[in-house]
RODO-586955 format. One record per residue: residue in three letters; x negated, y negated, z of N, C-alpha, C, O in turn; residue number from 1. Coordinates in nm, 3 decimals, decimal comma. Atoms other than C-alpha are relative to their C-alpha. Layout:
<rs>
["ala" [X Y Z] [X Y Z] [X Y Z] [X Y Z] NUM]
...
</rs>
This chain:
<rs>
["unk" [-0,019 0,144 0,012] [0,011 1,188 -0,439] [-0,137 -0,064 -0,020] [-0,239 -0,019 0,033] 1]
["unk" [0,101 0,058 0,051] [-0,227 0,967 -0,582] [-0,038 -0,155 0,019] [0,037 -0,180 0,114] 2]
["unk" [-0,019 0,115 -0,044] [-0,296 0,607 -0,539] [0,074 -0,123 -0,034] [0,113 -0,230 0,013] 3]
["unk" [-0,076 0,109 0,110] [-0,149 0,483 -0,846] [0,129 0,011 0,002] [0,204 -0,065 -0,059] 4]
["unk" [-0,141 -0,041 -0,030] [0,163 0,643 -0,734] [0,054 -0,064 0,116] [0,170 -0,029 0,138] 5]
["unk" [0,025 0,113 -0,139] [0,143 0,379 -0,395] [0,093 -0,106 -0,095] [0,209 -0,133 -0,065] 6]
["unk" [-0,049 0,121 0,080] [0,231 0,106 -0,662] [0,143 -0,012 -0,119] [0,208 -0,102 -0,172] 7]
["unk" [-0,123 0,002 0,107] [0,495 0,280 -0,890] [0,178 0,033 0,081] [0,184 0,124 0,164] 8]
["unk" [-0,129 -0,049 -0,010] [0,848 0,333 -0,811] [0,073 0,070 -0,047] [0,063 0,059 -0,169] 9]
["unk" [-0,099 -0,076 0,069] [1,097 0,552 -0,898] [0,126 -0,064 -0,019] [0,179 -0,153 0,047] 10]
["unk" [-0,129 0,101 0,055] [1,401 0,464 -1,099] [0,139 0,109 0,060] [0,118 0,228 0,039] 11]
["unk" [-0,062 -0,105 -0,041] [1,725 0,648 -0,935] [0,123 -0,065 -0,115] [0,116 -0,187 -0,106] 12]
["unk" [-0,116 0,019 0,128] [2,007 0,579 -1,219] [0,140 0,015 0,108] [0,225 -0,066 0,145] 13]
["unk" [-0,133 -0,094 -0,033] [2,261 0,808 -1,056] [0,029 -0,040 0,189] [0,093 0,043 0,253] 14]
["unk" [0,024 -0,008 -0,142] [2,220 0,669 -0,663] [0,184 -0,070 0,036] [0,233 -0,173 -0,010] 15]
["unk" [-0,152 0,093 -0,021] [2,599 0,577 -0,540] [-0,013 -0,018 0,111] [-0,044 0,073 0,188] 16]
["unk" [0,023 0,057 -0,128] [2,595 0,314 -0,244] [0,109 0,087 0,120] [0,073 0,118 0,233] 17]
["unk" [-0,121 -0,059 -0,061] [2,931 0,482 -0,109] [-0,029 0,153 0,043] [0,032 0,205 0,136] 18]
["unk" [0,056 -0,135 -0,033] [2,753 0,834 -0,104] [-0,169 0,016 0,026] [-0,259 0,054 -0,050] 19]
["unk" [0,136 0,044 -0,027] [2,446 0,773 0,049] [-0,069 0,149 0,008] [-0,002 0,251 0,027] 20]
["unk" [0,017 -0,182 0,049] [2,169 1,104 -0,015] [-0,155 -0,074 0,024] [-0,189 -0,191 0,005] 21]
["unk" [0,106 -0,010 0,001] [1,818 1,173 0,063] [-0,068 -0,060 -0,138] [-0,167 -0,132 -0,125] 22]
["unk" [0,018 0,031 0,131] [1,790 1,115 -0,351] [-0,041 -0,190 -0,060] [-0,105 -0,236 -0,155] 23]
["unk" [-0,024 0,134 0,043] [1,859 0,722 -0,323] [-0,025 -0,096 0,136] [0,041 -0,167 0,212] 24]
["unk" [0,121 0,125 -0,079] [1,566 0,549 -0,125] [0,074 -0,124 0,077] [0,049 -0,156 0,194] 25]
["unk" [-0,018 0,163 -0,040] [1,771 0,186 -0,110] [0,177 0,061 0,010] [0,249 0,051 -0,090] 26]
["unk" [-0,140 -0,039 -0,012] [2,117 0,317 -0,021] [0,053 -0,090 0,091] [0,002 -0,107 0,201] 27]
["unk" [-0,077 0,149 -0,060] [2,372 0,003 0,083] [0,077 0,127 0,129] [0,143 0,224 0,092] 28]
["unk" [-0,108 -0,087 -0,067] [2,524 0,178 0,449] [0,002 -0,140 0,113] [-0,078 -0,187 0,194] 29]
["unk" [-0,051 0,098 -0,107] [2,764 -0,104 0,607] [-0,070 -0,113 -0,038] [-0,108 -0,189 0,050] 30]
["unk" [0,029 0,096 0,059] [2,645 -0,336 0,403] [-0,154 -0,058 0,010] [-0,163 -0,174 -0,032] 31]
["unk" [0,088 -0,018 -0,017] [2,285 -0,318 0,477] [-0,128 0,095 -0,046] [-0,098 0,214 -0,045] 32]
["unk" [0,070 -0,116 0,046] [1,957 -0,136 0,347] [-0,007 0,069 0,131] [0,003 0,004 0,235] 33]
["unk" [0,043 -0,138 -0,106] [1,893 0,180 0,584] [-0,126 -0,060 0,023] [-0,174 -0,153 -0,042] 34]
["unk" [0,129 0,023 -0,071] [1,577 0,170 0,795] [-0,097 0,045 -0,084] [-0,181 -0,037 -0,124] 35]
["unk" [0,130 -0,127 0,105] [1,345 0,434 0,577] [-0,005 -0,108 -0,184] [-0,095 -0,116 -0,268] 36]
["unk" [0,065 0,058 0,156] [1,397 0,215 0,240] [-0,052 -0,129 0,044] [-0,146 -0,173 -0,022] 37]
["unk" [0,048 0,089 -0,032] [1,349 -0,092 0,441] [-0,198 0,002 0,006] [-0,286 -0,058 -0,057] 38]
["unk" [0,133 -0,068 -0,072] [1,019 0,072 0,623] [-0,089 0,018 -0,156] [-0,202 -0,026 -0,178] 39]
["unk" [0,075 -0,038 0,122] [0,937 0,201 0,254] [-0,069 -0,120 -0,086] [-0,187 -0,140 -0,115] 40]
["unk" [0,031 0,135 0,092] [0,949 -0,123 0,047] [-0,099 -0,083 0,118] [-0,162 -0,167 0,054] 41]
["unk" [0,083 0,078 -0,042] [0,739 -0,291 0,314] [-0,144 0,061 0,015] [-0,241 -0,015 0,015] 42]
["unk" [0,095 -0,094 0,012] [0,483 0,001 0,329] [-0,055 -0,071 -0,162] [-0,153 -0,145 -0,174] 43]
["unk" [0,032 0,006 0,127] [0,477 -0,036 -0,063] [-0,061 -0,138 -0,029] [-0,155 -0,144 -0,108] 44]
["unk" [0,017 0,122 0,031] [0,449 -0,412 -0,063] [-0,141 -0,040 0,060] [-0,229 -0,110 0,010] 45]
["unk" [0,169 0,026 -0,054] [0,143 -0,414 0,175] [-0,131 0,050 -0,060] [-0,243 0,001 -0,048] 46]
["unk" [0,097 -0,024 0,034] [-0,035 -0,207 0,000] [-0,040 -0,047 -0,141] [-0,159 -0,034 -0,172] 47]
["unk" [-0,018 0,112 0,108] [0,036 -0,423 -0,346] [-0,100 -0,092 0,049] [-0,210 -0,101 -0,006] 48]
["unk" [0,055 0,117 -0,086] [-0,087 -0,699 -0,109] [-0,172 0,031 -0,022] [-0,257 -0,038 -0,076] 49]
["unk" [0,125 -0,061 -0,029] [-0,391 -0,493 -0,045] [-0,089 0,007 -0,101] [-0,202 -0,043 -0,103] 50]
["unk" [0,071 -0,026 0,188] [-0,494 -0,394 -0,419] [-0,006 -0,145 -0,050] [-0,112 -0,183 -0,100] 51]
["unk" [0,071 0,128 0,065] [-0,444 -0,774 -0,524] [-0,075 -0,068 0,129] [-0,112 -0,165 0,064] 52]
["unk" [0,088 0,086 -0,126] [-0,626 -0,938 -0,220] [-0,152 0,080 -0,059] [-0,247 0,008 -0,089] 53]
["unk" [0,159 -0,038 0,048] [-0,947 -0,667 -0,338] [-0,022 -0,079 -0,125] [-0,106 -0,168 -0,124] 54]
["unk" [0,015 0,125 0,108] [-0,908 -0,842 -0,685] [-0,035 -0,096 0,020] [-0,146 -0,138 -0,013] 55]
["unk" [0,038 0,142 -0,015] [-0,899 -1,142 -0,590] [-0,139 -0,065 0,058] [-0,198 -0,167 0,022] 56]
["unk" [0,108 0,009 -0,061] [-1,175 -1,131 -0,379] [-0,156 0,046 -0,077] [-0,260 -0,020 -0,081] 57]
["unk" [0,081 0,023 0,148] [-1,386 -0,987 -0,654] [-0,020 -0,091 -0,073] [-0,129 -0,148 -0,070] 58]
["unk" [0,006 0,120 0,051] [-1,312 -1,237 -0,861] [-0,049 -0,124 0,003] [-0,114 -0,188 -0,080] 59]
["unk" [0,040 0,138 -0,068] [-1,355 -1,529 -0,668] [-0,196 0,030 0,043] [-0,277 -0,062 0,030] 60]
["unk" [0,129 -0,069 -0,036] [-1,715 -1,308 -0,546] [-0,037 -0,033 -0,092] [-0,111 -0,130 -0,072] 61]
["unk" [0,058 -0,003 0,137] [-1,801 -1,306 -0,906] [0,005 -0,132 -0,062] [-0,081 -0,148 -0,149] 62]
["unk" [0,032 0,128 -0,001] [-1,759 -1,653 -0,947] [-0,102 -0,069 0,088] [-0,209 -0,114 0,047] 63]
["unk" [0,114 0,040 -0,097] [-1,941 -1,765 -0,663] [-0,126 0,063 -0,021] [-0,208 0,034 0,066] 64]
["unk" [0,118 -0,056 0,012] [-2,236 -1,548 -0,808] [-0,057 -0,091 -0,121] [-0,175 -0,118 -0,142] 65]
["unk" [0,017 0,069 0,151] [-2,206 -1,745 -1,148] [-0,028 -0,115 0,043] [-0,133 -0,164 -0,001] 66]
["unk" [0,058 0,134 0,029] [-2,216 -2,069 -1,043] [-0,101 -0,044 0,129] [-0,134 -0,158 0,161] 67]
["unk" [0,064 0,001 -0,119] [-2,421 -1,974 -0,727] [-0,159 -0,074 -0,068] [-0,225 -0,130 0,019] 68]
["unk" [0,120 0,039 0,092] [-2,752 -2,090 -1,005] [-0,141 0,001 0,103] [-0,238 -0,075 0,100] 69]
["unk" [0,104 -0,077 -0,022] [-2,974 -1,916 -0,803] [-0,034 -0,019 0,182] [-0,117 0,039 0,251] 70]
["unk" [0,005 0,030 -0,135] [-2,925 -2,057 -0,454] [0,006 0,098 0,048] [0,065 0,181 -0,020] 71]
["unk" [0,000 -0,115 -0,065] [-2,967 -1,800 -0,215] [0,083 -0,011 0,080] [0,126 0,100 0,112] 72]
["unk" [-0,102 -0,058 -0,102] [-2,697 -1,901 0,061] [0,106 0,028 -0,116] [0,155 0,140 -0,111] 73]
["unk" [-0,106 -0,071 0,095] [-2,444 -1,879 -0,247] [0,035 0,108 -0,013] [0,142 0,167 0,000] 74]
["unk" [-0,005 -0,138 0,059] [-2,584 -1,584 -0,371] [0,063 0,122 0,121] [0,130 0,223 0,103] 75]
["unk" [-0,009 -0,113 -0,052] [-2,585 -1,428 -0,037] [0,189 -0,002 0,088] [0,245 0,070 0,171] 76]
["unk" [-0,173 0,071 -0,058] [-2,200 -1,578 0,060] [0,073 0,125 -0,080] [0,141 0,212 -0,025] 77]
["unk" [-0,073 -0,041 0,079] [-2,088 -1,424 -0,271] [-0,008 0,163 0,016] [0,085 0,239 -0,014] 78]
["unk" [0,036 -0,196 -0,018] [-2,298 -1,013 -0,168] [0,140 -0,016 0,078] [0,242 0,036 0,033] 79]
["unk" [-0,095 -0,049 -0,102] [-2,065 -1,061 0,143] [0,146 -0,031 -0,003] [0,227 0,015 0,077] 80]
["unk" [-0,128 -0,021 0,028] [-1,758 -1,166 -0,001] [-0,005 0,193 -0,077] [0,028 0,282 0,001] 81]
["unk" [0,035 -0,100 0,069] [-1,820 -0,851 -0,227] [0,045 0,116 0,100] [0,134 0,201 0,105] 82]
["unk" [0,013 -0,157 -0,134] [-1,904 -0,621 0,087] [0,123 0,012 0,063] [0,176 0,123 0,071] 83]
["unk" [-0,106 0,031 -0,052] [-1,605 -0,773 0,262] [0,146 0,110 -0,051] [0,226 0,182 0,009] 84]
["unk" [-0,126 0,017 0,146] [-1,357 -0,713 -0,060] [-0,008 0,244 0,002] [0,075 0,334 0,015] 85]
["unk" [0,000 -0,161 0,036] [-1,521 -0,317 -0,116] [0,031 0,073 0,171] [0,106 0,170 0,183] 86]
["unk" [-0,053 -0,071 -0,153] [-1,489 -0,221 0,300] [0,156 -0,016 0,025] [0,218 0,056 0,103] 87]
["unk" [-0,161 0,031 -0,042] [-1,129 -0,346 0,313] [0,066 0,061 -0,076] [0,175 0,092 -0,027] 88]
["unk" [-0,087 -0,118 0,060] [-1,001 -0,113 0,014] [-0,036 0,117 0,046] [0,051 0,201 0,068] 89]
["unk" [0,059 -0,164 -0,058] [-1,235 0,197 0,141] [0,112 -0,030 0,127] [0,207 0,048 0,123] 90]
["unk" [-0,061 0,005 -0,164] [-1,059 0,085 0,517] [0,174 0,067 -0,063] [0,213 0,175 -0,019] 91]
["unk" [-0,155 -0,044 0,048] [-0,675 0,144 0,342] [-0,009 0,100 -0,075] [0,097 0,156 -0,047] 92]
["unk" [0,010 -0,083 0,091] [-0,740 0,388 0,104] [-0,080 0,169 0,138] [-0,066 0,290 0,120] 93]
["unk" [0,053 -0,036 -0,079] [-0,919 0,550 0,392] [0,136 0,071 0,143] [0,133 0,182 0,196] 94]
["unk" [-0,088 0,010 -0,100] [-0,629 0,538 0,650] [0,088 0,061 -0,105] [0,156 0,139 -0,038] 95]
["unk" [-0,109 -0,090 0,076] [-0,403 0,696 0,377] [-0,035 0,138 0,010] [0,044 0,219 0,057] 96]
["unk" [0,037 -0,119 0,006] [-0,604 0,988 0,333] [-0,061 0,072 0,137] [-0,100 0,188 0,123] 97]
["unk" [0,002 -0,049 -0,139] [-0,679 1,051 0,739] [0,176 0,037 0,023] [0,214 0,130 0,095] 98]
["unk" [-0,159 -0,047 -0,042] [-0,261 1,052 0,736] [0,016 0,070 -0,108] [0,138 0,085 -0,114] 99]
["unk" [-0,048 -0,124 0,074] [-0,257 1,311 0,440] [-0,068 0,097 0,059] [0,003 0,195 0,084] 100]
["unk" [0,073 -0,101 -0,123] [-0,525 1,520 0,658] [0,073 0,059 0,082] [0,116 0,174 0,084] 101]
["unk" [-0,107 -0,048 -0,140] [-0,328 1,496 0,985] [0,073 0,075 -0,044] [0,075 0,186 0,010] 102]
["unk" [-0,080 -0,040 0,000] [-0,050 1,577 0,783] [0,006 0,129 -0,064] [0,094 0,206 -0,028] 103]
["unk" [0,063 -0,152 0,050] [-0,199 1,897 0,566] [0,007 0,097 0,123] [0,089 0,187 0,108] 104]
["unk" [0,012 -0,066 -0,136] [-0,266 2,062 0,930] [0,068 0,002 0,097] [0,033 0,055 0,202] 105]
["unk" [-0,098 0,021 -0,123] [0,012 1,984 1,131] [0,141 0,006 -0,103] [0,249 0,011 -0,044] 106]
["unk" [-0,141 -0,036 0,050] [0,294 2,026 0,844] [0,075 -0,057 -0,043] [0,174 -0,015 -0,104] 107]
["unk" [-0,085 0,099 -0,031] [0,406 1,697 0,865] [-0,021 -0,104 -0,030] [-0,099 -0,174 0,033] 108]
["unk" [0,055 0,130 0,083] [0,414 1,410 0,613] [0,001 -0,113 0,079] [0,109 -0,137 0,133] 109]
["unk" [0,020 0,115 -0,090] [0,318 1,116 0,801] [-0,011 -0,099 -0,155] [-0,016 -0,219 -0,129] 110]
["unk" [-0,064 0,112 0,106] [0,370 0,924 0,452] [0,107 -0,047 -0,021] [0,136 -0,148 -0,086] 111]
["unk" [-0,147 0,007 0,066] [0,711 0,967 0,438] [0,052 -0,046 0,151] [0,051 0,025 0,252] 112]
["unk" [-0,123 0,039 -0,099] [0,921 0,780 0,681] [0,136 0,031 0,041] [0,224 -0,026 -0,023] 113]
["unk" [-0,149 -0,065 0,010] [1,237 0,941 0,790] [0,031 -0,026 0,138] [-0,056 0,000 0,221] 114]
["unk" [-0,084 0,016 -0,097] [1,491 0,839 1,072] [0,043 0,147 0,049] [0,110 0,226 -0,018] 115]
["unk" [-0,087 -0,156 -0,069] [1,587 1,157 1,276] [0,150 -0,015 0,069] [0,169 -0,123 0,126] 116]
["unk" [-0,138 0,036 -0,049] [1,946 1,169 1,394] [-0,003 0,080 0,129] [0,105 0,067 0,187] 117]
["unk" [-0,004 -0,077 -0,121] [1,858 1,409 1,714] [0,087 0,083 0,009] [0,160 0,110 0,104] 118]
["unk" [-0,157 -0,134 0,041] [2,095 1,671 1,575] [-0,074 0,132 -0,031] [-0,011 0,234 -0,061] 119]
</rs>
């Protein structure tokens, strides 16, 4: 898994709400999403969140450098938006790959969310 794979989805064509299956992520049971696609789509959405919030913060950084015209608290506002913007994707991107670690050595995808039934 990769990072760009964080942001894509899979398309399930064939998923029937009435036969609910490991296969079909968002499966309607009792008229409700299940816990694990719930858990999933909010996983997925934060880290969306995450990737445009570093953008943005670039952006806005890189503005504040442009029209900073040489002032130094500007300039130095705009390094630490910057620093801010690059520690907060290393921090998530970071915490993904300590839970593919754990989970390499112990067996056990700590990416994947799954409800146990105690059976």
């Amino acid at each position: 898994m990769n990072i760009i794979s964080l942001f894509i989805q899979n398309a399930y064509a064939a998923c029937d709400p009435k036969n609910p299956s490991a296969d079909c992520p968002a499966t309607l049971i009792g008229g409700t999403y299940n816990v694990e696609s719930v858990f999933g789509y909010v996983v997925t959405a934060i880290a969306g969140a995450a990737a445009l919030a570093f953008f943005v913060m670039i952006v806005i950084a890189g503005l504040k450098l442009v029209f900073a015209q040489g002032d130094s608290k500007k300039v130095s506002s705009a390094s630490g938006t910057i620093t801010w913007a690059f520690l907060g994707i290393i921090f998530v991107v970071l915490a993904w790959l300590i839970l593919n670690l754990i989970g390499t050595f112990t067996g056990h995808d700590f990416t994947v969310f799954k409800v146990g039934t105690g059976r």
